[in-house]
C-alpha positions in Angstrom: -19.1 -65.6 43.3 -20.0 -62.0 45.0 -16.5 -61.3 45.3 -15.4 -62.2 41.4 -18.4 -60.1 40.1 -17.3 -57.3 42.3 -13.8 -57.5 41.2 -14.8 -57.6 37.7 -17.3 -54.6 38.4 -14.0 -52.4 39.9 -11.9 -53.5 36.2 -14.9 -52.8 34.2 -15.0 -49.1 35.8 -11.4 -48.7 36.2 -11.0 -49.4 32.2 -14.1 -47.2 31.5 -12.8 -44.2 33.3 -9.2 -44.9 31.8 -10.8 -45.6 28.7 -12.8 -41.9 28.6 -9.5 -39.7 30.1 -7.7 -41.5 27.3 -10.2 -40.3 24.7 -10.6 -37.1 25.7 -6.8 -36.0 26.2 -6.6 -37.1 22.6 -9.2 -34.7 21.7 -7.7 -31.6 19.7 -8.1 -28.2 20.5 -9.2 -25.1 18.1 -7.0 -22.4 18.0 -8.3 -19.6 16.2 -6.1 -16.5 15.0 -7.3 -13.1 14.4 -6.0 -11.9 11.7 -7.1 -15.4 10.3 -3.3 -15.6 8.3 -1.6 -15.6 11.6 1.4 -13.6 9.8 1.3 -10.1 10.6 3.8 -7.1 10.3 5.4 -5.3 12.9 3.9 -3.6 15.1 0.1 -5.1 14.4 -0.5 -8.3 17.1 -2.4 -11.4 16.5 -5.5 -12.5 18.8 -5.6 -16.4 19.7 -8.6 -17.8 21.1 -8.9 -21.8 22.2 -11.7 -24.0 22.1 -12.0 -26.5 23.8 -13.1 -30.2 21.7 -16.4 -31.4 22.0 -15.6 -33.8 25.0 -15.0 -32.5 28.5 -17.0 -30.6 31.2 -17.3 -26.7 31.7 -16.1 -25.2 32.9 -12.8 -25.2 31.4 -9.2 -23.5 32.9 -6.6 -22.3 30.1 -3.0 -22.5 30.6 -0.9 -20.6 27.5 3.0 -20.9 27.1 2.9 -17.8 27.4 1.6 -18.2 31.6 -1.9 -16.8 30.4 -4.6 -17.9 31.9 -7.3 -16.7 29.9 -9.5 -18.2 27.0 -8.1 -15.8 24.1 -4.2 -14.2 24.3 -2.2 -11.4 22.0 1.2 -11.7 20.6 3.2 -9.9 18.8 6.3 -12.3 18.4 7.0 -14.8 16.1 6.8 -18.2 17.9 4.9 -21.2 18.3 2.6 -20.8 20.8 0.5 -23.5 22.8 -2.0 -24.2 25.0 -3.6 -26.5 27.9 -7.3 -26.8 28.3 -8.3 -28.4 31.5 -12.3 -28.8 32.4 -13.7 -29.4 35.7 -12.9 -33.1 36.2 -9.4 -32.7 35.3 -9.5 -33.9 32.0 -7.0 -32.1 29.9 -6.1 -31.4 25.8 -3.6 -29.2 24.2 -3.1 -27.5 20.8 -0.4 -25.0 19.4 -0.6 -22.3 16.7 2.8 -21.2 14.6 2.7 -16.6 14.1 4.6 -14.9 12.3 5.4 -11.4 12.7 7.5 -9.9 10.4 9.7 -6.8 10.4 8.4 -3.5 9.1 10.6 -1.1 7.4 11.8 2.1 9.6 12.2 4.7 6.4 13.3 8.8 7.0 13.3 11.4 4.7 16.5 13.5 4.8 16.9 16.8 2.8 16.3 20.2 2.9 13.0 21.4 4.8 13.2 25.0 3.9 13.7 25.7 0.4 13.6 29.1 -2.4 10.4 28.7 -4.5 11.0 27.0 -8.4 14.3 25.6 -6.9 15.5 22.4 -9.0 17.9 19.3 -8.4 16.7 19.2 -4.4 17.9 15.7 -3.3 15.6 14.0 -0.6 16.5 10.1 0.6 16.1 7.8 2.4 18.6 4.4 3.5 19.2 2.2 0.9 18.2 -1.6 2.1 18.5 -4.6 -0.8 15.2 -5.9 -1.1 12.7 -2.9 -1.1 11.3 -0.7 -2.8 10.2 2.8 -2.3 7.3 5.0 -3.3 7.6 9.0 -3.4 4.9 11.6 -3.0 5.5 15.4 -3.3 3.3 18.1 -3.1 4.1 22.0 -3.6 6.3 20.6 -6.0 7.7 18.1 -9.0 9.3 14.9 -8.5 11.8 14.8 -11.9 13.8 11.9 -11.0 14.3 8.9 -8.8 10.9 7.6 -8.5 11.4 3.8 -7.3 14.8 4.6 -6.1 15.8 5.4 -2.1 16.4 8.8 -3.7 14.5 11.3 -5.7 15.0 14.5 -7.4 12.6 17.1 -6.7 12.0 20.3 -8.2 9.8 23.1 -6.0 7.2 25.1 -7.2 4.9 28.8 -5.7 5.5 29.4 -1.9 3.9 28.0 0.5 4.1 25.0 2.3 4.8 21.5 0.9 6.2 17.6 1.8 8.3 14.3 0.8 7.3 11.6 2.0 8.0 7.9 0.8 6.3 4.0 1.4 9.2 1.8 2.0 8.1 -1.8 1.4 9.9 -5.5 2.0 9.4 -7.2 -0.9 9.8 -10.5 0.3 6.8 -10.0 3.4 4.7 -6.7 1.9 5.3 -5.6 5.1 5.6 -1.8 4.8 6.2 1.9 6.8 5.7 5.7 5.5 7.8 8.4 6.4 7.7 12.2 5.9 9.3 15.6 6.0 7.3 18.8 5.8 8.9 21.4 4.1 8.6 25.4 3.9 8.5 26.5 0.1 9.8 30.6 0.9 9.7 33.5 -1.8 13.2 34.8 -0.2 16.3 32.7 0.3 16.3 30.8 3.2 19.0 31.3 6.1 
């Protein structure tokens, strides 16, 4: 009789443990981005941090897909990235998190930097790529056409010293980039 209560001790605990690694594993983990969105533009990173459920014994060990070992990670690729909590009686759970990190535009300002006070019809640009749009700002001078446009028309006013630049954006992320050119405004004609 000793011997069948003993063996049905042993299953009893064997399906308990069994029972609680089984549980746990099935536990999910918290991964938590900074910035919350988890989409980003280029060059900015995202900060992941994992938690571990509520189940499970401190302390814990992190494994990333990444080869991390750390609690919290940053990335600054898009990909799918996951992780493997393990706490101190080798229990273990795992959870993934999706970024995004979009492209940013690379804009630059071509034209003249050195220009003759109250010159007209200076041309400044920048590449043309379908799907963005482009926002000029001049000062020591006018811009008279092209506002919108990879191009602008600007005329120049007193002497001194002035600048183009532009905000390219991607329309379809917002992701966006600013370029500029400083430019001389002379009173004589430049060489």
């Amino acid at each position: 009789m000793k011997k069948i209560y003993t063996i049905i001790s042993l299953m009893f605990l064997t399906w308990f443990f069994i029972a609680s690694l089984t549980s746990y594993s099935q536990c999910s983990v918290a991964i938590t981005a900074n910035p919350p969105s988890a989409t980003v533009c280029s060059p900015q990173t995202v900060t992941l941090t994992a938690t571990p459920g509520a189940m499970g014994t401190p302390p814990y060990a992190y494994l990333w897909s990444t080869a991390a070992t750390t609690q919290s990670i940053t990335v600054n690729a898009t990909g799918t990235y996951s992780v493997t909590i393990t706490d101190v009686l080798l229990c273990t759970s795992s959870g993934s998190k999706l970024i995004t990190v979009n492209l940013s535009p690379t804009p630059t300002v071509t034209g003249k930097a050195c220009v003759c006070m109250n010159l007209a019809g200076v041309i400044y640009s920048t590449p043309f790529v379908s799907g963005h749009t482009w926002t000029w700002t001049v000062t020591g001078g006018s811009i008279t056409g092209g506002q919108n446009t990879n191009q602008i028309i600007v005329t120049w006013g007193a002497a001194g010293s002035g600048s183009v630049a532009v905000r390219e954006t991607i329309t379809a992320t917002g992701c966006y980039n600013d370029a500029a050119l400083n430019i001389t405004i002379s009173s004589t004609f430049p060489p």
